[in-house]
C-alpha positions as CSV (number, residue, x, y, z in Angstrom):
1,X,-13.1,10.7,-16.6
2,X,-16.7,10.3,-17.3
3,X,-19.3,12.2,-14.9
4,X,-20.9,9.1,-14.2
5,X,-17.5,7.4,-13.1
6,X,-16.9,10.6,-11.3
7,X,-19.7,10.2,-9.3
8,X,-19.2,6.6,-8.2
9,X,-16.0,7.2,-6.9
10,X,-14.9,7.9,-3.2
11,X,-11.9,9.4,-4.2
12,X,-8.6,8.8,-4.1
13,X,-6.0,6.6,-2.2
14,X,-2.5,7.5,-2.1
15,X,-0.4,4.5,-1.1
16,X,3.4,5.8,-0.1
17,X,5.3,2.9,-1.0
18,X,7.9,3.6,2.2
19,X,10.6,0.5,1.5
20,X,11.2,-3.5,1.7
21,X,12.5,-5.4,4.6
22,X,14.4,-8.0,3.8
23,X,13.4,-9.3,0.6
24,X,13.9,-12.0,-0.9
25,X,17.5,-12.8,-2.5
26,X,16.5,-14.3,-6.4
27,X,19.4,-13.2,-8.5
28,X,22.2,-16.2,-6.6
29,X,25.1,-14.9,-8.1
30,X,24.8,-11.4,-7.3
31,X,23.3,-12.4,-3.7
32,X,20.4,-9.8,-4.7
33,X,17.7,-8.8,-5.8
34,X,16.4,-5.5,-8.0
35,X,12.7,-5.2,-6.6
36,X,9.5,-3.1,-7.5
37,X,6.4,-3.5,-6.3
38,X,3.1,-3.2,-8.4
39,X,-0.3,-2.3,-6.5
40,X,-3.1,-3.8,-8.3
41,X,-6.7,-3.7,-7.3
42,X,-9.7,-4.4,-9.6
43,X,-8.5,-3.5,-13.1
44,X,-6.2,-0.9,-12.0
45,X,-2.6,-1.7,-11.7
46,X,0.6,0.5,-10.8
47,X,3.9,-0.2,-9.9
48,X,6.8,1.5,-8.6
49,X,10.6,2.4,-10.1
50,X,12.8,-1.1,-10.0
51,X,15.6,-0.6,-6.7
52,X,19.1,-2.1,-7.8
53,X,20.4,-4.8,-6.3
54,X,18.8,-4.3,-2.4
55,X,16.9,-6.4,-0.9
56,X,16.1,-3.7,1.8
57,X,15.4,-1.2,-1.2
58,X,13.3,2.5,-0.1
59,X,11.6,3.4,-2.7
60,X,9.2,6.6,-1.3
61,X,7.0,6.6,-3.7
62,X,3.4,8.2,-3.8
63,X,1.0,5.8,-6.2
64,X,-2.6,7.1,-6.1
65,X,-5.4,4.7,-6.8
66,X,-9.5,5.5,-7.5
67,X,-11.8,4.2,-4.7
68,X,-15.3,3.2,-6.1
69,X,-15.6,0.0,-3.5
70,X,-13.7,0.4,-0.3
71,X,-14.7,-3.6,-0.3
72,X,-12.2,-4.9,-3.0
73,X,-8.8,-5.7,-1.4
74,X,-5.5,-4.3,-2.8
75,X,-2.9,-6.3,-3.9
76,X,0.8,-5.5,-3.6
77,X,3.3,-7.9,-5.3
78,X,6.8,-7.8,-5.2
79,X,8.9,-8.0,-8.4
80,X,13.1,-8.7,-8.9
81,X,13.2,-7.6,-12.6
82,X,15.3,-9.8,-14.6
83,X,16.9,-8.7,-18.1
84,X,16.3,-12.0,-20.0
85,X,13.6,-13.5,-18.2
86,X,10.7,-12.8,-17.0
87,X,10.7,-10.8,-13.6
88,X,10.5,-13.5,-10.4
89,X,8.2,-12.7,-7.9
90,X,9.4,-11.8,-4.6
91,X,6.2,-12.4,-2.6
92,X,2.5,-10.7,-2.4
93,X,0.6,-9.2,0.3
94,X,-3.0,-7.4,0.5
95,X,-4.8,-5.2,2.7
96,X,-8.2,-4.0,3.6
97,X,-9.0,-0.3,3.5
98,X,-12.3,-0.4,5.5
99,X,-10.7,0.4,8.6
100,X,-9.0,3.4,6.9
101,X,-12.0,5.0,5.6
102,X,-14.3,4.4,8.3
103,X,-11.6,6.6,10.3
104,X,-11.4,9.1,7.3
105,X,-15.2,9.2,7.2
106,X,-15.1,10.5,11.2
107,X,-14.3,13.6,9.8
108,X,-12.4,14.5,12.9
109,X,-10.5,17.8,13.0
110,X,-8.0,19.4,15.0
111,X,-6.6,16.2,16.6
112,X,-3.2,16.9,18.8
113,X,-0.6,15.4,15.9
114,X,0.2,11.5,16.3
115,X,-3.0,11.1,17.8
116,X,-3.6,7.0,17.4
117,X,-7.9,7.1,15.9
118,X,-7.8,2.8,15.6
119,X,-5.4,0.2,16.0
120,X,-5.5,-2.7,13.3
121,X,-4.4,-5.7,15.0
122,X,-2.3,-8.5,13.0
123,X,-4.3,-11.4,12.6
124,X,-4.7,-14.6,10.3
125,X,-7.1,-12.6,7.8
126,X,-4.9,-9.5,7.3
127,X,-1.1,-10.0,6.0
128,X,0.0,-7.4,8.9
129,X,3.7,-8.2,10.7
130,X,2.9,-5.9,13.3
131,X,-0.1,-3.1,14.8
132,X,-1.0,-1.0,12.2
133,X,-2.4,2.7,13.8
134,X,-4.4,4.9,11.7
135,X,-3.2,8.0,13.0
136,X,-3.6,12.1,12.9
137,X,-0.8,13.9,11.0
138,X,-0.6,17.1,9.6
139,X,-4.1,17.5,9.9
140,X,-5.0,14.3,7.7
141,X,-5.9,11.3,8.9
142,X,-3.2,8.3,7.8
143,X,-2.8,4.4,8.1
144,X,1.0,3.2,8.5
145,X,1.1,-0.7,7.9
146,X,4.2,-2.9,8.1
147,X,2.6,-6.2,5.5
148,X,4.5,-9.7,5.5
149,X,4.9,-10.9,2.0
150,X,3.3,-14.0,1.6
151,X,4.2,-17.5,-0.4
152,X,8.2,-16.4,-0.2
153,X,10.7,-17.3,2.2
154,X,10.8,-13.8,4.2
155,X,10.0,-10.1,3.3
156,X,7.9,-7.0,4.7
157,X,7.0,-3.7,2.9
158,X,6.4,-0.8,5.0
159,X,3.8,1.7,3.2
160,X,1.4,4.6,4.7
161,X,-2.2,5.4,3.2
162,X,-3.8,8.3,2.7
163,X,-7.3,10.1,1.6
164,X,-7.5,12.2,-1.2
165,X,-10.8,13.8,-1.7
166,X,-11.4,14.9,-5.4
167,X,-14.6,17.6,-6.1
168,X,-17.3,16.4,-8.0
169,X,-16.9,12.6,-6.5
170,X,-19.6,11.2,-4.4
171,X,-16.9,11.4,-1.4
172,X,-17.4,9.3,1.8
């Protein structure tokens, strides 16, 4: 990376991909599905490994993305990968990370472990099935979030973010 990129960065977000909740069933015959997600925000774009036919598939996987506007939404959507077509989609969901780096940029230190720092309430603007608590673990301050996948008949993906400061960034 550039030093000029360097420097407009925040650093880095690592989004633990935890698992899907009853996903949606697109393969009829097999009365499955063989997910992955891919995490897209801006022009950067991940994905995870495919699950095999599951349509509750964990997947536990770390995918790191570069903050440079905490303002741009991220974008998860859910794949079934098909062999001779292309993949279906399986629903989409995004999230706002303001309230996770406003709690990262408190800086706090030597919280009890669990300690709840905000609570993200479900509303019409977020795609949250549930209270999502940015909590103290470990000494590092993480956001677990349980998101409803949107235009498909049913579906939630459980994830957990968490801060990654990189030297040399302009940091929070």
């Amino acid at each position: 990376m550039s030093d000029s990129s360097m420097e407009k960065m925040l650093g880095l977000l690592r989004i633990r991909i935890h698992r899907g909740i009853n996903l949606a069933i697109r393969d009829v015959h097999l009365r499955s599905s063989d997910p992955y997600v891919v995490v897209r925000m801006g022009k950067q774009k991940l994905k995870t490994r495919v699950v095999k036919k599951n349509v509750n598939p964990e997947w536990n996987e770390d995918l790191t993305l570069c903050i440079a506007d905490p303002n741009t939404p991220i974008k998860l959507t859910v794949f079934d990968r098909d062999t001779f077509t292309f993949d279906d989609k399986m629903g989409d969901a995004e999230f706002d990370i303001k309230p996770f780096i406003e709690a990262v940029k408190m800086r706090l230190e030597g919280l009890p472990d669990g300690t709840i720092i905000t609570r993200v309430k479900p509303s019409r603007q977020n795609c949250l099935s549930e209270e999502s608590n940015i909590i103290w673990i470990n000494g590092k301050t993480v956001q677990k979030m349980f998101l409803r996948l949107r235009n498909v008949e049913c579906g939630e993906l459980e994830l957990q973010l968490q801060w990654i400061d990189i030297p040399g960034s302009r940091g929070l």
